[in-house]
GUZA-204575 format. One record per residue: x, y, z of N, C-alpha, C in turn; residue in one letter. Coordinates in pm, whole numbers, plus 50000, padded with zeros to 5 digits. Each point is the difference from the previous one (the first is absolute). Example, Ala and Ser with C-alpha at 12.3 -4.5 7.8 and 13.67 -1.06 7.14 Angstrom:
<nodes>
513194943150780499115011950000500905012050000A 499655010549928500825011950006499235010950073S 
</nodes>
This chain:
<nodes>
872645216036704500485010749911501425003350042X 500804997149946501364996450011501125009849949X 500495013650076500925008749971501024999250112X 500694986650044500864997550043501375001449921X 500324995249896501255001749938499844994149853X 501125002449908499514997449850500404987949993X 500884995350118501284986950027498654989349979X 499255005550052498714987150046498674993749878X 500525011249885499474993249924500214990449910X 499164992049925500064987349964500835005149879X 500284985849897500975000849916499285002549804X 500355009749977499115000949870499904989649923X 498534999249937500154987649942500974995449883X 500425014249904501054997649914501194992650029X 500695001750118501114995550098499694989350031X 499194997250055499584980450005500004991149863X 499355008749933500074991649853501585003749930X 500345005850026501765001449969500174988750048X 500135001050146500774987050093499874984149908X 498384998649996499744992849879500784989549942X 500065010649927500604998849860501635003450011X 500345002250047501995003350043500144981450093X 498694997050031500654983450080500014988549898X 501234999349957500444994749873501714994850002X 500734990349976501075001049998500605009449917X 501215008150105501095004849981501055001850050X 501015006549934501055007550079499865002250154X 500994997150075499695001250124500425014650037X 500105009550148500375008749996499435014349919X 500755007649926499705007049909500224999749870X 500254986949965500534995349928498964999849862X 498685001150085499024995249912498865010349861X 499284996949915499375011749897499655014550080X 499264994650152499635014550038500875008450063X 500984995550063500675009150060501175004749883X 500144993149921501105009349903498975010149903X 498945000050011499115008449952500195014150086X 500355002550124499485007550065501145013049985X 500954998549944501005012549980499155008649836X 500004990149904499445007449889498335010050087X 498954992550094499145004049968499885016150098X 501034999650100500375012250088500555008349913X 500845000049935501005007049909498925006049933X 499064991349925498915005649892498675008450100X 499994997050159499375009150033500475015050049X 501694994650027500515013850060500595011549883X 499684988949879500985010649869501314999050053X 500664992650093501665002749957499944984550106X 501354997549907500894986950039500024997150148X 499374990850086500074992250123499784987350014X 500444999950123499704981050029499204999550113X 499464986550000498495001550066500094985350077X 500414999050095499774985450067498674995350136X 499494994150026498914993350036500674998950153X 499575006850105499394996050125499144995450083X 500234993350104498754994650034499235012550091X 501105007450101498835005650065500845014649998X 498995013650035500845014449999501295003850087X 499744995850074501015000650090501534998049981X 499944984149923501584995649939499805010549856X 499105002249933500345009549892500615012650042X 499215006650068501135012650055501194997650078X 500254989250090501115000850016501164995149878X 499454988949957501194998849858500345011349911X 498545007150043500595015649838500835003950100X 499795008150093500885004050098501394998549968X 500114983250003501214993350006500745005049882X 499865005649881500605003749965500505012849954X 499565006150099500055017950018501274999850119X 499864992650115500575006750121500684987950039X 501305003150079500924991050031499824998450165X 500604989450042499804999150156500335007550100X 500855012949963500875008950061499165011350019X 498474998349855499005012849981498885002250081X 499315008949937498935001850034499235008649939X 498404989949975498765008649943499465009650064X 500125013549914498535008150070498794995149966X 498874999050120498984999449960498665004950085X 498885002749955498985002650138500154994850136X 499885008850045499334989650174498964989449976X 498995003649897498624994749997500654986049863X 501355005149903500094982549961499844989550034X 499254992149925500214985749999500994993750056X 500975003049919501764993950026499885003050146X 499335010550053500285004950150499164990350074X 498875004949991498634994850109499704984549984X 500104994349895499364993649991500734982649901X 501104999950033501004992149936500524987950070X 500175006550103500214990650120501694999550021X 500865010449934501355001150022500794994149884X 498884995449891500674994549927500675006249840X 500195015050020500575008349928501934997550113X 500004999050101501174999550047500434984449983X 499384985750020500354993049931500354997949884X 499345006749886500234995649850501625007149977X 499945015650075500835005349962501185002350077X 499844990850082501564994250117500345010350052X 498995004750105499955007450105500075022249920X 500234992749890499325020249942499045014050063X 500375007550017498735005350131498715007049892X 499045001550058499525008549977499705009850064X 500215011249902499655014050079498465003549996X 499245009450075499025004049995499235014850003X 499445003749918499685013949979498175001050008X 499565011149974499055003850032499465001249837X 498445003949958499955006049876498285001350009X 499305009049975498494998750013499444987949886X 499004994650056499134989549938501174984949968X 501025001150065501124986449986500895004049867X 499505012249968500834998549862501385012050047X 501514997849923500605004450023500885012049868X 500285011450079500355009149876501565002850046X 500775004549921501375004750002500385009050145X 499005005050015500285010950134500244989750152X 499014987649970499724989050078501324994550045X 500744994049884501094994249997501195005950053X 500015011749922501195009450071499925002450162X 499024998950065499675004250103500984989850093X 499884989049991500824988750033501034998449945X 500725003349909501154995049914500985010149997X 499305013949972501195010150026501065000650081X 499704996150134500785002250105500934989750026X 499974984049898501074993050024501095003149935X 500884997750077501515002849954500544990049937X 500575003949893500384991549896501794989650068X 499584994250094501154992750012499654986150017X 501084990850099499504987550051499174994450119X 500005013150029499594999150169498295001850000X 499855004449874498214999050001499574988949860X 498804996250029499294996049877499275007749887X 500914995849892499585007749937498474998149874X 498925008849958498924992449947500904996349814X 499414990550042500194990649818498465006449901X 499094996350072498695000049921499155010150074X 498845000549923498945008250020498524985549959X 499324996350090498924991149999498385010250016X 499695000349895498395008149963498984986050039X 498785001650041498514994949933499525005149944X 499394994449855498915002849948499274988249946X 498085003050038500305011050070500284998050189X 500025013450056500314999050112499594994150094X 500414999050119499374989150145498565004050030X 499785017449967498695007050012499425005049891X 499814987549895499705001049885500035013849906X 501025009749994500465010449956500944997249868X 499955007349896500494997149867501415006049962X 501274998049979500715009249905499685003249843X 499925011250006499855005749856501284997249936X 499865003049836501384997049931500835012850042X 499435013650022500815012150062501024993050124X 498884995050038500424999550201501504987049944X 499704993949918501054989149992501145005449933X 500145008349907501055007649948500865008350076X 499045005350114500815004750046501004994850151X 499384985250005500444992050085501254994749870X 499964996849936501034994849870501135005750050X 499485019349962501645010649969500154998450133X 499775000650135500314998950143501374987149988X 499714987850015500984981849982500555002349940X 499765006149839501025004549887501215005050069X 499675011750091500915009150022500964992950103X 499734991550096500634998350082500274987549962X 499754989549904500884989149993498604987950068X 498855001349990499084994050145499174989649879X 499954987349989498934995249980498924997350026X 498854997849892498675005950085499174987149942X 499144991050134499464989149992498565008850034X 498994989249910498265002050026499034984750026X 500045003350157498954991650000498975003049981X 499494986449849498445000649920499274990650072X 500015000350083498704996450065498654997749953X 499885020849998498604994849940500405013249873X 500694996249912500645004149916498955004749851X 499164988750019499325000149887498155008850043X 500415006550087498625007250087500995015649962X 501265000850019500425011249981500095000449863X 499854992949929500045002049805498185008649947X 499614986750093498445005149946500165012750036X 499575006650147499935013450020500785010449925X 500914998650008501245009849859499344998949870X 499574986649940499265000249867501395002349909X 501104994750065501015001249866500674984250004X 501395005849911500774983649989500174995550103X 500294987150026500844991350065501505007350076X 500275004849887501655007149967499905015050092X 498795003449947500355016750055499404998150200X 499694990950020499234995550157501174991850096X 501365000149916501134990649967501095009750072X 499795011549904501065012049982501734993249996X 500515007850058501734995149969500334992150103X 499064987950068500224990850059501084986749977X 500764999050082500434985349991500184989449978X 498704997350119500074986550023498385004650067X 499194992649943498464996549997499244984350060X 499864998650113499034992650029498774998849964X 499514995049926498244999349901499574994950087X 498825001250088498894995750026498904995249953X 499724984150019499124996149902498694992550117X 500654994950077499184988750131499295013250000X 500025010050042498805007550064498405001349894X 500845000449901499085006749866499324988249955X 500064982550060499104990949921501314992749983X 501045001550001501184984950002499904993150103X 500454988449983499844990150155501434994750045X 501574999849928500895002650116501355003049923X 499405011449888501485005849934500065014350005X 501165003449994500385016450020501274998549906X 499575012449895501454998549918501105014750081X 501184995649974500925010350023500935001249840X 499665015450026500735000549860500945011150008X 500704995749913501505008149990500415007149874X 500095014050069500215005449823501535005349955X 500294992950096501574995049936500174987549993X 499684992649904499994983349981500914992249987X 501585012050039501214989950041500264993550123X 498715008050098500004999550161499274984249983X 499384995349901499274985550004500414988450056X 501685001249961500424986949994500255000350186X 500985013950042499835001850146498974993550066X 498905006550000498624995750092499494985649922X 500024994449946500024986149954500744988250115X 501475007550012500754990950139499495006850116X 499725006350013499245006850148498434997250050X 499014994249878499144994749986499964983450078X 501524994449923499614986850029500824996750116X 500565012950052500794998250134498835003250135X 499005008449946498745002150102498964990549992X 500464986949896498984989950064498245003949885X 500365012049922499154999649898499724994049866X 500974996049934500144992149885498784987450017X 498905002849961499454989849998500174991149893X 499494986549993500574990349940499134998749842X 498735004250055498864999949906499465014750009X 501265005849925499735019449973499114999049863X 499904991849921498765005049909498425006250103X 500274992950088498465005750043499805014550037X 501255003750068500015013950048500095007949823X 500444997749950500155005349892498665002849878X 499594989350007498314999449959499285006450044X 499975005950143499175007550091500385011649923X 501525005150021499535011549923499955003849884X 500504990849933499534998649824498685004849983X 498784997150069498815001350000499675006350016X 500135010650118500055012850076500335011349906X 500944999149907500315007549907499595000049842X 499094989050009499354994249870498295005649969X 500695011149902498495011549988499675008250088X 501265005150094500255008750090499074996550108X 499644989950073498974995550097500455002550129X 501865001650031500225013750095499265010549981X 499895002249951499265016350003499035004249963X 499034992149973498934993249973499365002850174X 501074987550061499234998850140500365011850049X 501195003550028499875013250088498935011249927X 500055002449910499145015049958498714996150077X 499654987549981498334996150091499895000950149X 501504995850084500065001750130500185018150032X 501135001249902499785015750020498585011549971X 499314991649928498425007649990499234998550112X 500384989350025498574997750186500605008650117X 501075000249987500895001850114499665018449969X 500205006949869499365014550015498854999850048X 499214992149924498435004550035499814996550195X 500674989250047499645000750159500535014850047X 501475001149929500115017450044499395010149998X 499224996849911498925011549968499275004450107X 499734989150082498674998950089500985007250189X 501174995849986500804998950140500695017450044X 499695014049890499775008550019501615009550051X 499765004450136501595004350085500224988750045X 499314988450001500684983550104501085002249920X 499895001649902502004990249908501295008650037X 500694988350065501275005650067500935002849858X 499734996549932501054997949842499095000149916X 500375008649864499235000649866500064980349966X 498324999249888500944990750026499914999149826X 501284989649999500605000949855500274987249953X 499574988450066499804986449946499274991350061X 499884992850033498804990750102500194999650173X 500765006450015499685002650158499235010850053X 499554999850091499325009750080500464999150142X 500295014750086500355002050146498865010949993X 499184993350106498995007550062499895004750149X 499555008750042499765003650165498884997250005X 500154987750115498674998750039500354991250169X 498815002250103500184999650094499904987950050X 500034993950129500014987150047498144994349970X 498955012050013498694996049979499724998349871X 500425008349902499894997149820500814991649956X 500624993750047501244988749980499024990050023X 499074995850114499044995750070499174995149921X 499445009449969498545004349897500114992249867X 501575003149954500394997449835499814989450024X 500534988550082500514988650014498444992850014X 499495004550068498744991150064498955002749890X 499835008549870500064997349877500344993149923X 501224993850035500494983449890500955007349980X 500775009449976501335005950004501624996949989X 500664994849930501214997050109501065009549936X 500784998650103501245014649969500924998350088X 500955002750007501095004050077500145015150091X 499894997550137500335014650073501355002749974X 499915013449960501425010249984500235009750115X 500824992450143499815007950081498475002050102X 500565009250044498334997650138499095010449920X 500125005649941498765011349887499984993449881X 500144991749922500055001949839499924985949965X 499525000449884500434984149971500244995049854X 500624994449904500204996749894498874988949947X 499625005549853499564993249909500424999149894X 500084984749948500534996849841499194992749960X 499855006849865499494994149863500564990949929X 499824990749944500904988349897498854999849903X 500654996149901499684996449842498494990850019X 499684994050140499104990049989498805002850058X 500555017750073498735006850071498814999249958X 498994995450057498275003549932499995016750001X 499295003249898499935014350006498574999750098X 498984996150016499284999750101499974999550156X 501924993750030500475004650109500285008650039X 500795007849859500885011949995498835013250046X 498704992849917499135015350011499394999650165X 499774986450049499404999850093500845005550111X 501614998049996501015005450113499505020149967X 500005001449900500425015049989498165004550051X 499564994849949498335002050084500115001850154X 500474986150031500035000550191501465012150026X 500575002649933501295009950048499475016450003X 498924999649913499315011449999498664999550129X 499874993250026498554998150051500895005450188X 500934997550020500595002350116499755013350079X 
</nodes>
């Protein structure tokens, strides 16, 4: 019973039968039917004009959006608990030729205007400091926590004011749509530059980054094939998410991962270190119920020496889901 990570689940079957059927001569590059498909079908999900290009993995997607927010001289604000931070491997300072990032605090990983200022106020506007270019959000967050369309507006008028572009890693992007229960667009807010998360949700090795300024395209296009991403045979990545977005089966899967993932909450009581608001769970639990869960058929990730993380994916048995929140109660 498998709540190790959503990374680990298998590949939906729609997405295989894409793959399919996209292995066919064409166009090499992006040259080909699916990937010039992929600006009309973002545009038609975000309601306004963007461009949408095919990555292979999250990591080069956020740093390429990045890439075109902040210059090498800059620097992103972003959580302590980011991605770009923890868990990148330095390769936000590679993509973006040594750019710093700054780091702030914010409850549940998510960050508000008061957050930012906290760090940013006090630089002095000359040469002698770095100054921030961007503002880098998750949604949803590292501790599965949601921005509302409020919470994003008012992150908007904040960058507005000071000149700051504002990047979102979508990760698990389409877990923060379900829970909101609104558009694409309004889960979006006055974002940037958007990394889509698709590998987690049932894709098997595309991530779109999209740009909702679609003059920035042609930019990250040479920055793409200067990082060694340009694959040769991009219809496939492109098919992956053709599919993913075909009868909304993003969101499809998340609303189902996000349903198991409440109902185990249901059962885990004061354990939850964080509301939870898409398919993760942080629980307190001790080195002997860690024990217990496990020697049940269990698997999970320890969070720290008290707690430990569980994720739901699109492929969860709900008979796991009920049986974890059974043994989480039974403790």
């Amino acid at each position: 019973m498998r709540f190790l990570s959503d990374n680990a689940a298998p590949v939906h079957p729609n997405v295989l039968a894409a793959l399919a059927k996209a292995d066919e001569h064409d166009l090499p590059y992006d040259g080909d039917r699916w990937s010039k498909a992929l600006d009309e079908r973002f545009s038609d999900l975000f309601a306004r004009d963007c461009a949408a290009l095919w990555i292979a993995t999250g990591t080069a997607a956020n740093c390429l959006a990045l890439s075109t927010l902040v210059e090498p001289h800059g620097a992103v604000v972003c959580h302590k608990e980011a991605h770009i931070e923890v868990d990148e491997g330095g390769a936000p300072g590679f993509y973006l030729h040594g750019a710093k990032l700054i780091l702030t605090g914010g409850d549940g990983a998510l960050l508000t205007p008061a957050d930012i200022a906290a760090v940013t106020d006090g630089i002095r506007d000359d040469v002698h400091q770095v100054q921030p270019h961007a503002i880098s959000i998750t949604q949803a967050s590292e501790y599965g926590r949601v921005y509302t369309p409020a919470m994003l507006a008012q992150l908007g008028d904040f960058v507005k004011a000071r000149g700051l572009g504002l990047h979102m890693d979508g990760a698990r992007f389409a877990n923060a749509v379900a829970h909101l229960d609104c558009t694409a667009a309004e889960a979006a807010g006055p974002t940037d530059t958007l990394a889509f998360g698709f590998i987690k949700n049932g894709g098997m090795s595309a991530e779109a980054l999209v740009l909702f300024d679609p003059e920035q395209a042609q930019k990250v296009k040479y920055l793409r094939k200067r990082a060694g991403h340009l694959q040769c045979k991009g219809r496939y990545l492109a098919a992956q998410i053709l599919a993913m977005l075909e009868d909304d089966l993003w969101l499809a899967n998340a609303r189902y991962a996000n349903a198991l993932a409440a109902e185990i909450a249901s059962a885990c009581g004061d354990r939850l270190m964080h509301a939870v608001e898409a398919n993760e769970l942080f629980v307190q639990l001790s080195n002997a119920e860690r024990a217990s869960l496990r020697a049940q058929g269990f698997a999970f990730y320890d969070w720290g020496d008290d707690a430990a993380r569980f994720v739901t994916a699109w492929d969860t048995a709900e008979d796991d889901a009920r049986a974890l929140a059974k043994a989480i109660a039974a403790l």
